[in-house]
N, C-alpha and C positions, 0 to 999 in steps of 0.2 A: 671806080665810082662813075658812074653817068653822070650827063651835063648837068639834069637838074638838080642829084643828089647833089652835084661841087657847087650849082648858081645858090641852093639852099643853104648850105655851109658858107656861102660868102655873104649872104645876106644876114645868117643869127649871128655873125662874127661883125658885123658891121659895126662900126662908132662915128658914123659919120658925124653926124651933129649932137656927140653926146656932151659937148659943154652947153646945150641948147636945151639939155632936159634937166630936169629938177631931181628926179633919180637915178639919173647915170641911162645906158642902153641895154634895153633887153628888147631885141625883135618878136615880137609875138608873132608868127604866121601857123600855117595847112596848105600845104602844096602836097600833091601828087599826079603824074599826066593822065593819070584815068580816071582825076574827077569831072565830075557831068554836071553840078552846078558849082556856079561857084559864087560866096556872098562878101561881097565888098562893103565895106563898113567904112569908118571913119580911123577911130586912134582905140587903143590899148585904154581903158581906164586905169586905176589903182588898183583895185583887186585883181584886174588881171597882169597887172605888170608884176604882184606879186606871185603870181599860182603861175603865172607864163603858160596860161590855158587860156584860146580865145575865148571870147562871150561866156568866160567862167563867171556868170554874175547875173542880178536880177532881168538885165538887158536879153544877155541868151536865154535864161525860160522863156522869157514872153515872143520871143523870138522863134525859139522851138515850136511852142505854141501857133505861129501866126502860120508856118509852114506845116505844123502837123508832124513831125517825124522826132523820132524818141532819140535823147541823148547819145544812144549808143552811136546810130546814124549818122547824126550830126558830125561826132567829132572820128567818123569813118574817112580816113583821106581819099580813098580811092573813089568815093561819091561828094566828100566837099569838098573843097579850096574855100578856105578863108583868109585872103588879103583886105586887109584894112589898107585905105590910103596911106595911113604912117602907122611905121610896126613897132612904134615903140610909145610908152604912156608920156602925150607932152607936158601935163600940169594943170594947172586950175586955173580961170580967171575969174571974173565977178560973174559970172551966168553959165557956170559949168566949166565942165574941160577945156581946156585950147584948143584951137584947130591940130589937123593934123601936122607935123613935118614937112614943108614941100618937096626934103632933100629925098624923101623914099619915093614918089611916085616918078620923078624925074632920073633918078637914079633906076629903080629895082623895078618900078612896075611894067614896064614893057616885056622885057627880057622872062619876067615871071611867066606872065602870061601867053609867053611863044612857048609857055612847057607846059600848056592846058592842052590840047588839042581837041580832046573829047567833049569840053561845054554844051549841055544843051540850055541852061537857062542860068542869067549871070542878074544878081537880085542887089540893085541899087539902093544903100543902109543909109539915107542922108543927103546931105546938100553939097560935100565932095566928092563922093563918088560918083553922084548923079553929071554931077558938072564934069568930070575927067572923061568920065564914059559916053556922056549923052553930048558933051560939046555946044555949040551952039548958041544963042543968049544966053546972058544970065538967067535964069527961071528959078522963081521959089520952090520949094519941095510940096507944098499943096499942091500947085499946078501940074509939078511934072508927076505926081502920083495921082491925081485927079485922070490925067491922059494917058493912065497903065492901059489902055487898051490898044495905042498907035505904035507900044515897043513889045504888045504879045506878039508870041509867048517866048518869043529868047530872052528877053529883057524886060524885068519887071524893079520898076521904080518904088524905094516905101520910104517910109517915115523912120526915125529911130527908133528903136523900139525901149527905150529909156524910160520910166514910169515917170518924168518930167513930162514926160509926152502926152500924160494920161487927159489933159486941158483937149490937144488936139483931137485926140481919139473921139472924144464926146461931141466934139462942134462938128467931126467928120463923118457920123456915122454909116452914110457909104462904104467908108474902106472895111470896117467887120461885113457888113452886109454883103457888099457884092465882090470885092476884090478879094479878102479872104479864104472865101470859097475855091474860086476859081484856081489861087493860088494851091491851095492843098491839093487840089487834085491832079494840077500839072507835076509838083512836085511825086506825089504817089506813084505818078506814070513813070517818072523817072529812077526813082530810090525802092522802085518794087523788088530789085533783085537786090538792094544793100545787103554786103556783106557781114553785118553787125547785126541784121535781124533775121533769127530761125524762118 
């Protein structure tokens, strides 16, 4: 078993802080070292802690959608990584889901990500991701996705893509217009050889 295959099986085996979730631990990730992007989210919701398939749910179409590239693609390891900041579904409060875990990113995200090698573009899902990755002040997710053009093109900041989100979409119009574009086609430059599409 290679390292990553063994870091991967210690991570879906993980219970770190499973008296801290509401349904027990299911790590949800997508790791492979030959993938080229990779998209960093937030936490597992419901449906997908049930299906234990990432962005199994309204959030990944519109997601697929914003990059352009067809299902098959998407859940292609060897062109994504999909780590969420917490791999496992934290629960509900009064404005949606919890935050993620802090116990996963301070535990498993580093070491994860010494098994990407190949990244060309790492796509920031939200206001934890952005803050783990981008560092720095505190910054709203308007802002740090408003200044997608100072982390092109390795690094590109978004919004959730959560149909809660459909308020902001409308007051942002910018992000369909000019970031969306730009996006598809960086990603196309990349996923043109995916192995999932003839």
């Amino acid at each position: 078993m290679s390292h990553c295959s063994e870091l991967i099986a210690r991570v879906r085996a993980c219970r770190l802080c499973e008296h801290e979730l509401p349904l027990g631990a299911r790590p949800v990730i997508q790791v492979h070292p030959d993938a080229r992007i990779l998209i960093a989210g937030q936490a597992p919701g419901r449906k997908v802690h049930e299906t234990g398939i990432p962005f199994d749910d309204p959030s990944g179409t519109r997601l697929r959608e914003w990059l352009g590239i067809e299902r098959e693609c998407f859940y292609d390891p060897h062109t994504v990584a999909l780590l969420p900041m917490g791999f496992c579904y934290p629960g509900t409060g009064k404005n949606g889901d919890l935050p993620p875990r802090p116990e996963c990113a301070a535990t498993w995200r580093q070491p994860l990500l010494d098994q990407l090698p190949q990244l060309e573009l790492t796509l920031l899902v939200g206001q934890y991701a952005q803050a783990w990755h981008l560092g720095g002040p505190r910054v709203g997710v308007t802002a740090r996705v408003r200044e997608w053009r100072a982390y092109w093109p390795d690094i590109v900041p978004l919004p959730h893509p959560s149909p809660r989100n459909n308020r902001w979409l409308a007051q942002n119009p910018w992000f369909e217009s000019e970031l969306l574009p730009a996006l598809r086609i960086r990603v196309g430059e990349i996923v043109s050889g995916c192995s999932a599409i003839g």
